[in-house]
C-alpha positions as CSV (number, residue, x, y, z in Angstrom):
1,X,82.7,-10.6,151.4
2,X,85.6,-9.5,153.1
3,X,87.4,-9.4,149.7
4,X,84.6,-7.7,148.0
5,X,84.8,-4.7,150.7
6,X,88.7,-3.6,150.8
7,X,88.2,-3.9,146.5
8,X,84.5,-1.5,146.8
9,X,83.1,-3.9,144.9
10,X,79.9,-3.8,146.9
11,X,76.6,-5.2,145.7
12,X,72.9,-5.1,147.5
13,X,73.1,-8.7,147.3
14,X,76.2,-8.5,149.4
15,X,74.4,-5.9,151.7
16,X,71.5,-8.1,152.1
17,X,74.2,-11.3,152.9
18,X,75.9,-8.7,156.0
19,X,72.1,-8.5,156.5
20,X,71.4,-12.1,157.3
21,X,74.6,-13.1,159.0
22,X,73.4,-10.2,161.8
23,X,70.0,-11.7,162.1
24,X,70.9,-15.1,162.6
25,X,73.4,-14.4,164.9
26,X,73.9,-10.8,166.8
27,X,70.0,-9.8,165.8
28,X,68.8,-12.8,167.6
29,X,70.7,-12.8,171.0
30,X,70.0,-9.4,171.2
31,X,66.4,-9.2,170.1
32,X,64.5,-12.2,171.9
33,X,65.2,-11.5,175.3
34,X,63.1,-7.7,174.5
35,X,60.6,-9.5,172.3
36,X,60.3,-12.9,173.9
37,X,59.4,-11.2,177.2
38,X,56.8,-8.9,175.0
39,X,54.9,-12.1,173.8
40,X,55.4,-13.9,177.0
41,X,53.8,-11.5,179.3
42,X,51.2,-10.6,176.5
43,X,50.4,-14.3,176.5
44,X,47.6,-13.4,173.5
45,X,48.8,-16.2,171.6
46,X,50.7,-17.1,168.5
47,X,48.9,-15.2,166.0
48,X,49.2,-11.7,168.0
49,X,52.9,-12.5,169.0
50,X,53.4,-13.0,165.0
51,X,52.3,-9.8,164.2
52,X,53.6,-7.8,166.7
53,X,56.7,-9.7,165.0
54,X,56.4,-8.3,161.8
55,X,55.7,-4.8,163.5
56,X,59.0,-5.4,165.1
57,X,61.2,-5.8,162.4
58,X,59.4,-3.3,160.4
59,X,61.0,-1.0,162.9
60,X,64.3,-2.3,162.1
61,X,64.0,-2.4,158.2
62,X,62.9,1.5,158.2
63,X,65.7,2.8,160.8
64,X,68.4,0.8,158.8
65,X,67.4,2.7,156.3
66,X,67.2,6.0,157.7
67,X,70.4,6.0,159.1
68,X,72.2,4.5,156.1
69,X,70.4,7.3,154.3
70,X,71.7,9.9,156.9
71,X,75.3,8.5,156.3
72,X,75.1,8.8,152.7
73,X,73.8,12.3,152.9
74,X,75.7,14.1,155.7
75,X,78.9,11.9,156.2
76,X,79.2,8.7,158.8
77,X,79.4,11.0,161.8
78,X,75.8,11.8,162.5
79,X,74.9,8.0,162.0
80,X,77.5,6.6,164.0
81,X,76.4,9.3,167.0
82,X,72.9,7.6,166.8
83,X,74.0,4.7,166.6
84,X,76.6,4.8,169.6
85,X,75.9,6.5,173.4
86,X,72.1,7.6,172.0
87,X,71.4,4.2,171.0
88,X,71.7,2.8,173.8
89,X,69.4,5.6,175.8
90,X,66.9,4.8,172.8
91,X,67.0,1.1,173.0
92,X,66.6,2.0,177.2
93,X,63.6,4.4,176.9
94,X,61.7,1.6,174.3
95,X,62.1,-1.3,176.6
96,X,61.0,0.6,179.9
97,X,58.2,1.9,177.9
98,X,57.1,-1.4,176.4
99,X,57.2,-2.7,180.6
100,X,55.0,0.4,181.7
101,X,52.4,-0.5,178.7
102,X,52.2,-4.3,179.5
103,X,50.8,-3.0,183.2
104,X,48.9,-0.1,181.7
105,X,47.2,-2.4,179.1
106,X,47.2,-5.9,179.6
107,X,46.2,-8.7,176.8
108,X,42.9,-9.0,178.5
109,X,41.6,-5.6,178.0
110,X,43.5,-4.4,175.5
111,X,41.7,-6.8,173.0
112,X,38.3,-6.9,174.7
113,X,36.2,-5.0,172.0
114,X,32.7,-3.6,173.2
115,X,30.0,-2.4,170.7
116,X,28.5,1.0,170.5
117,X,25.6,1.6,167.7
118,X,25.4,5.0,166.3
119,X,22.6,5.9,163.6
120,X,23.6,8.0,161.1
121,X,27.2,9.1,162.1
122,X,27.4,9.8,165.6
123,X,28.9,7.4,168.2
124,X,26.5,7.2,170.6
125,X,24.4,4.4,171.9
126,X,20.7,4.5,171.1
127,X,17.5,4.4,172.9
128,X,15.9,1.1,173.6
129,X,13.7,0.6,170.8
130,X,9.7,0.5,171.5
131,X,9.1,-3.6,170.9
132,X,5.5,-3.6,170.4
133,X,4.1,-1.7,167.1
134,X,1.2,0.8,168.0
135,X,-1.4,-1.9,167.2
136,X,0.0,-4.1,169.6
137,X,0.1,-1.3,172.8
138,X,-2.9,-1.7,175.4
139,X,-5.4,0.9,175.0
140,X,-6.9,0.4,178.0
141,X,-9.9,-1.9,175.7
142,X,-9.7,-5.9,175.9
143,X,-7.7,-7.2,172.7
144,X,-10.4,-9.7,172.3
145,X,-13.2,-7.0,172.0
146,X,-11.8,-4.6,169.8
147,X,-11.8,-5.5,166.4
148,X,-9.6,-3.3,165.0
149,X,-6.5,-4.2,167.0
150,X,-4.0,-7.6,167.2
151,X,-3.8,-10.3,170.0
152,X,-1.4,-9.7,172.6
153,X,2.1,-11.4,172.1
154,X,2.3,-14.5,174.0
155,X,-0.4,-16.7,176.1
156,X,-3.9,-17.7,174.0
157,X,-5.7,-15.6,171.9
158,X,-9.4,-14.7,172.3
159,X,-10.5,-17.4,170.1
160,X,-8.0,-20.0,171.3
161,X,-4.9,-21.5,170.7
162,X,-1.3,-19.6,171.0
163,X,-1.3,-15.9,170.1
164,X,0.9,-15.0,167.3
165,X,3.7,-13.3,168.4
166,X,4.1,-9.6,166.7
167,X,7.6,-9.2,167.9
168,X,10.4,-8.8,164.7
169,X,13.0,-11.7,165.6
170,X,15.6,-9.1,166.5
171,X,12.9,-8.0,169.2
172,X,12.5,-11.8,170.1
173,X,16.6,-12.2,170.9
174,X,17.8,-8.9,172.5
175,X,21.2,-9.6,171.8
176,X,20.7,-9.0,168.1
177,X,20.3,-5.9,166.2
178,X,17.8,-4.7,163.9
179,X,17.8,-5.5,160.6
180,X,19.3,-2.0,158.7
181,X,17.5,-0.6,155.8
182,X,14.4,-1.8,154.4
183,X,10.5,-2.1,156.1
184,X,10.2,-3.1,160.1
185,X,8.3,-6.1,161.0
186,X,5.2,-3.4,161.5
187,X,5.8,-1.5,159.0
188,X,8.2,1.9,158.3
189,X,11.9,2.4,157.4
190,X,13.6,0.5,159.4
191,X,16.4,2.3,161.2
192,X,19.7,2.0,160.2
193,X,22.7,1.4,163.1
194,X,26.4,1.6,162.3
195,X,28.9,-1.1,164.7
196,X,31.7,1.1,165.9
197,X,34.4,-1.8,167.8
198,X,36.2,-0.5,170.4
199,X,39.5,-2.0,169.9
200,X,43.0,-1.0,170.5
201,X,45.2,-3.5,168.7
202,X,46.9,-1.1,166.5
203,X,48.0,0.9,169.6
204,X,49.3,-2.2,171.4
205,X,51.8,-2.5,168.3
206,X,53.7,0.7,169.0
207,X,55.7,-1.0,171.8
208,X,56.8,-3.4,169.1
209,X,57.9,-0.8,166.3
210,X,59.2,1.4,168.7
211,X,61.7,-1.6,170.1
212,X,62.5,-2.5,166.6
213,X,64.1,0.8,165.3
214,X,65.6,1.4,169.1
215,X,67.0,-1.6,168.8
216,X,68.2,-0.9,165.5
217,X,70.7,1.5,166.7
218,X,72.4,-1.8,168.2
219,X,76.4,-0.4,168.4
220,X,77.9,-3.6,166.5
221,X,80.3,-4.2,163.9
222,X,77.4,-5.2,160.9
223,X,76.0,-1.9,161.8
224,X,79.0,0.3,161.5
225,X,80.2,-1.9,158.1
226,X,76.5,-0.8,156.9
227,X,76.9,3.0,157.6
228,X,80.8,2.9,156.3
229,X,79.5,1.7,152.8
230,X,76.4,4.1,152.9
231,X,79.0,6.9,153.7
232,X,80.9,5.7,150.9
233,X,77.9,5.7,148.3
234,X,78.2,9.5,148.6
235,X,74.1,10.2,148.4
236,X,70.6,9.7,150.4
237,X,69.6,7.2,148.1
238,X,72.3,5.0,147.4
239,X,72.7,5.0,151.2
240,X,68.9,4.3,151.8
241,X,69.5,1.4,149.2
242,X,72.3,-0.4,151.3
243,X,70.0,0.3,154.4
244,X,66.9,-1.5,152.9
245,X,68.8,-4.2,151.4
246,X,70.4,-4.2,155.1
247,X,67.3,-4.6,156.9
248,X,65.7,-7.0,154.5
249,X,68.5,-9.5,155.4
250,X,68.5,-8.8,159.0
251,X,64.9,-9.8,158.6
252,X,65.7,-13.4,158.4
253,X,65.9,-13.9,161.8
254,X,64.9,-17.4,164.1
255,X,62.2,-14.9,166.0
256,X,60.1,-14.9,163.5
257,X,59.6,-18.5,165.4
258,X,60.6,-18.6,168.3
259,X,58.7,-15.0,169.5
260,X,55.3,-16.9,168.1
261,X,55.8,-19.8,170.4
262,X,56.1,-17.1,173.3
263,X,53.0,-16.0,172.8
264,X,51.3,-19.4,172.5
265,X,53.6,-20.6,175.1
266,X,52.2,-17.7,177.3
267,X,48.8,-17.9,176.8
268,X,48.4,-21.8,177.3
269,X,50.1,-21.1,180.9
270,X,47.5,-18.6,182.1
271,X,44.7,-20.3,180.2
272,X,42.3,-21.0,183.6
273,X,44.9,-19.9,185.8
274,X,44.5,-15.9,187.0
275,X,47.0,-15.9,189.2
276,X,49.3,-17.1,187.3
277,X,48.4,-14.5,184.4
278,X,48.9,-11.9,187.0
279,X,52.1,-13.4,188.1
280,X,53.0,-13.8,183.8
281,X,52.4,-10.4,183.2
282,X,53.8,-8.5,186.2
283,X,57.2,-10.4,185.4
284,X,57.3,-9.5,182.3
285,X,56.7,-6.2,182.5
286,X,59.5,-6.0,185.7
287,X,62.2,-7.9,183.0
288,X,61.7,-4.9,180.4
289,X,62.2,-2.5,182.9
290,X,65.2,-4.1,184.0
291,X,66.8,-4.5,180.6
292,X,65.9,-0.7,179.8
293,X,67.2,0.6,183.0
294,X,70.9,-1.9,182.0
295,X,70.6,-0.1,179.0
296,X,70.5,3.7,180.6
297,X,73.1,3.1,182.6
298,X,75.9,2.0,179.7
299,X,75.0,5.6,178.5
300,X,76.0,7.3,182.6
């Protein structure tokens, strides 16, 4: 490879090799002790801790590529500024971030969804419904002596034996819904109710991407090789090229594993165990701090 560079003889497949000799090596020292202590104090389990993996080096792939794209366009100065003393305030700012948001929005509520009904379009929770049909109401006359209305739900009707029961089976099990569209038991359109979940898994990814691209502008000698060769490809794209092929091959990286089995790892320790999960995510969150606060202080 080393051969291939000093003759300018560069490929995207030999990008993509520079790539994956970073991320088994320099990309995995440097990256698990950020995103092993995300998954760890998360403790959400291995799926979660797999995608907020992906999220991660999504980061990475699109910075490589911005900055190798800034290198071909403007010249290797501006790159290797971003990637030098403001990569390291970057890298800082992401990590004490990620530690404020694992106290601001732990696991345990941050994937708690709750469900709000809305007819129509608007988000807001309905009335009870009225159970009983008009039929069904008490008029102040005995059921049994008016012929024109229905037994009374429940008990024995005026000529013996169980009363039917009038109530629609969503009506029967309050934690149903109605059924949308169509007739009501009793007759009439029934409403129609919209689920709206109340989730906020796509926010707690941010920490994630934002660590990957900070951690992206890593000062190391596979990064500067990348934005020398960009530089040299004298244009935005053919830089963005080398950065993409770049980033794919940094992709290749043991967290892809070992940041799953954080997770899992994590949530099997607090499973029954609250103040352990406490304990779990408090350190977790101090770590991150700690390694962002490191990282501030190489730039003083």
């Amino acid at each position: 490879m080393l051969e291939e560079l000093a003759a300018g003889q560069v490929t995207l497949a030999t990008v993509w090799l520079l790539g994956v000799s970073m991320g088994l090596t320099a990309c995995t020292v440097t990256c698990l002790p950020f995103m092993g202590t995300w998954a760890l104090g998360r403790a959400s389990g291995q799926r979660e801790a797999f995608l907020h993996t992906g999220v991660f080096l999504a980061g990475r792939v699109t910075t490589y590529t911005i900055l190798a794209a800034l290198a071909g366009a403007v010249g290797l100065g501006l790159a290797q500024a971003l990637g030098g003393t403001w990569g390291n305030a970057v890298i800082g700012g992401a990590s004490i971030l990620a530690g404020l948001w694992l106290l601001a929005r732990p696991a345990g509520k941050a994937c708690a969804t709750a469900p709000r009904y809305a007819a129509g379009t608007a988000d807001a929770v309905p009335p009870a419904p009225t159970l009983l049909p008009p039929h069904a109401r008490p008029t102040g006359i005995s059921f049994g002596h008016n012929p024109g209305s229905l037994p009374p739900t429940g008990g024995a009707s005026a000529w013996g034996g169980p009363a039917p029961t009038l109530l629609p089976p969503h009506a029967r099990n309050p934690g149903s819904l109605p059924p949308t569209g169509g007739t009501s038991a009793w007759g009439g359109p029934t409403p129609t109710f919209r689920v709206v979940q109340v989730h906020r898994r796509k926010l707690d990814s941010l920490p994630p991407l934002f660590l990957g691209a900070a951690l992206s502008l890593t000062p190391c000698m596979p990064l500067a090789s990348l934005l020398a060769l960009a530089a040299n490809a004298g244009s935005a794209t053919g830089g963005a090229a080398y950065g993409l092929a770049f980033g794919l091959g940094a992709a290749m990286t043991p967290i892809l594993v070992l940041v799953p089995l954080a997770g899992r790892l994590g949530r099997e320790l607090r499973a029954g165990r609250q103040w352990l999960a406490r304990w779990l995510l408090w350190s977790a969150a101090a770590v991150l701090i700690v390694l962002g606060v490191r990282r501030l202080l190489l730039v003083l």
